[in-house]
N, C-alpha and C positions, 0 to 999 in steps of 0.2 A: 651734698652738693645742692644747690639753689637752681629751680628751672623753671623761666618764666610761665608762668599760668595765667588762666582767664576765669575762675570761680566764678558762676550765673550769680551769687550774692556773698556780702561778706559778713556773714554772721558768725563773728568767731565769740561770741560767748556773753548774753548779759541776759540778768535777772528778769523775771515776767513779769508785767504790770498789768493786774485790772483795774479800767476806767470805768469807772462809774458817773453814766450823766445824766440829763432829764428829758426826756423826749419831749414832743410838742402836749400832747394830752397828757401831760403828767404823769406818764409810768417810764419806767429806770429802764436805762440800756446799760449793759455791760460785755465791757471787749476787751479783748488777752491782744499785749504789743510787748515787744523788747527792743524796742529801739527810742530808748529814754539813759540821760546820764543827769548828774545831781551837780550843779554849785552851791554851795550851802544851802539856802534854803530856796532854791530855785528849780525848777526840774524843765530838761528841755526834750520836748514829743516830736516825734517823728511817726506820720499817719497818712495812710490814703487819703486825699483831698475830699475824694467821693465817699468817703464811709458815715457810720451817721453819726460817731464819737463827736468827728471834730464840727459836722454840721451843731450837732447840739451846744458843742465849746463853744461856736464864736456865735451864734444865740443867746446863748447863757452867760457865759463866760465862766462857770465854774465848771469843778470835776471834783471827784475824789479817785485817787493813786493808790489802789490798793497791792500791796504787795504779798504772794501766797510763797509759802514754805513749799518745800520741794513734795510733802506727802499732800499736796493737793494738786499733782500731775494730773489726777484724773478727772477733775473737776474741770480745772481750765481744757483740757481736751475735748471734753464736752460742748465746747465753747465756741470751739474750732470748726473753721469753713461755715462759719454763721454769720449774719448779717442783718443790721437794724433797719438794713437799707431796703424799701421796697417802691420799684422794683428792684432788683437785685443789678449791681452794677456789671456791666459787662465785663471787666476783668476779672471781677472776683465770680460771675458766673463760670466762666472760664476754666477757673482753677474750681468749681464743683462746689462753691457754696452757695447756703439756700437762707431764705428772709426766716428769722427767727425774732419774734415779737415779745417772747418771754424768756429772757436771759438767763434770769437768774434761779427761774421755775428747771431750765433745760440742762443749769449747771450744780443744782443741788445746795447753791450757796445762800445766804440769808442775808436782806437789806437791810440796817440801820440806820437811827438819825443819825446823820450828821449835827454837827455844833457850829458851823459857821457858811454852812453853802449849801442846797438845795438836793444836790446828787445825795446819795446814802454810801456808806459806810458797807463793807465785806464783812460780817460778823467772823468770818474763817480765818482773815487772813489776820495773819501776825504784824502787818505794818501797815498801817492805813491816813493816806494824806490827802487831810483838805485843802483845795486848790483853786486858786481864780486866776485866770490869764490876762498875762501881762501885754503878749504879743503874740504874733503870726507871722510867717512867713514865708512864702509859695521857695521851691525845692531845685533847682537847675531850671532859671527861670528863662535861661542864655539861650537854651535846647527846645528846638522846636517841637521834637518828639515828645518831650519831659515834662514840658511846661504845663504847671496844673494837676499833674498826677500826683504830688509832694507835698506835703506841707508842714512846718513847726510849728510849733506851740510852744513858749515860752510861760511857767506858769510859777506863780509865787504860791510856797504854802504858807498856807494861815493857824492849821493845825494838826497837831500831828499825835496820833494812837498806837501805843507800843504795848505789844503783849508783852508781859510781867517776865515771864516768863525766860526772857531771853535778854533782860535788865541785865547789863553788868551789876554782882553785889554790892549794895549800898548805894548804887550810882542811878538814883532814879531820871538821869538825861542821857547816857550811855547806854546804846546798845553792847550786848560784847557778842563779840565778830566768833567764839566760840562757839556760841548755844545759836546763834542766825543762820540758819538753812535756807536762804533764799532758793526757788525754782528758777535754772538756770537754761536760757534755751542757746544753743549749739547746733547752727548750720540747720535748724530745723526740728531737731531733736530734743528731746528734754533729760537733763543732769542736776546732778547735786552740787555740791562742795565736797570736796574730801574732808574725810576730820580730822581736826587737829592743823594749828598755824605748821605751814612749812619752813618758815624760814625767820628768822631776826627781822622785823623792817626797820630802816634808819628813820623813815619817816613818822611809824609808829612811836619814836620816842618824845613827838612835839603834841604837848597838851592839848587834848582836844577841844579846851574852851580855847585856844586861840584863831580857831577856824569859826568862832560864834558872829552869824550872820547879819546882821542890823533889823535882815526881815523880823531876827526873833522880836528883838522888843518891839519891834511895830506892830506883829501878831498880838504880842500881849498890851500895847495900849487901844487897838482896835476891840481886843473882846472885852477890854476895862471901859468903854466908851460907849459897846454896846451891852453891859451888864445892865 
């Protein structure tokens, strides 16, 4: 039986993403968010207005989208109730987090170039997207209490790093959804995937080159124009 409820958040279940951006003096910040979903080659953010991710974004306009496997719980925890932002924003004081200036020194993880945008690269994680934003957009802007605390980020990738690893065989544009352990966060919590597909999808039977995004070949005539 079904009983209305009021859940404090609805985080029923999506993958982790570290952003990776460029602070004002040139050193990298990096922050753990799950509230990101994918149209083709588009990714759209959802981030405290006040944090220094998206300060940096709409500065910069780029990021890189790094995505960790579920055996890197601990790293990203690391990560957690920390803060680019100094001083430290009153709500995220709040909730017990403190100004952390070296990211990626406090999370154990390793910075690389990037190939087409300034932020660096996750050397850890298994999926890593360079990103420049397309747009923004302030969050329940109607709500007097809300207004300003939200914001989107609409963000086009330019390029994208797939560990080998987790290549469907022979299919070097193919991830396969098998060997991909994304770190999945849950009401707070952190979870895997079970393994193994549970079920037939009817969806899975439409070629996945028919979902191929226009951004691709505009990625690959932008880095054919900056060769």
């Amino acid at each position: 039986m079904h009983v209305v409820s009021e859940p404090a958040i609805l985080y029923l279940g999506t993958p982790v993403v570290l952003i990776s951006t460029v602070n004002e003096d040139g050193s990298y910040n990096l922050a753990p968010m799950s509230s990101a979903f994918w149209l083709g080659w588009r990714g759209i953010l959802g981030l405290a207005a006040q944090s220094k991710t998206p300060q940096n974004m709409r500065r910069t306009g780029q990021c890189v989208l790094n995505l960790p496997s579920a055996d890197l719980a601990a790293a990203v925890n690391r990560l957690a109730l920390t803060t680019g932002t100094d001083p430290v924003p009153p709500g995220k004081l709040a909730r017990g987090y403190r100004y952390e200036k070296d990211k990626f020194g406090i999370s154990g993880l390793t910075p690389v170039r990037a190939q087409t945008v300034a932020a660096p690269r996750v050397l850890e994680c298994p999926v890593q997207l360079e990103a420049v934003v397309e747009a923004s957009h302030g969050v329940a802007e109607d709500d007097d209490k809300l207004r300003g605390r939200v914001v989107t980020f609409e963000v086009r990738i330019q390029r994208v790093h797939i560990e080998e690893s987790i290549l469907l065989h022979g299919e070097p544009n193919r991830i396969d959804p098998d060997k991909w352990r994304p770190l999945i966060v849950s009401f707070q919590k952190f979870y895997g995937l079970a393994e193994g597909e549970l079920h037939d999808s009817m969806l899975g039977r439409i070629p996945e080159k028919m979902y191929r995004s226009p951004d691709v070949d505009r990625a690959k005539a932008e880095a054919m124009a900056a060769a």
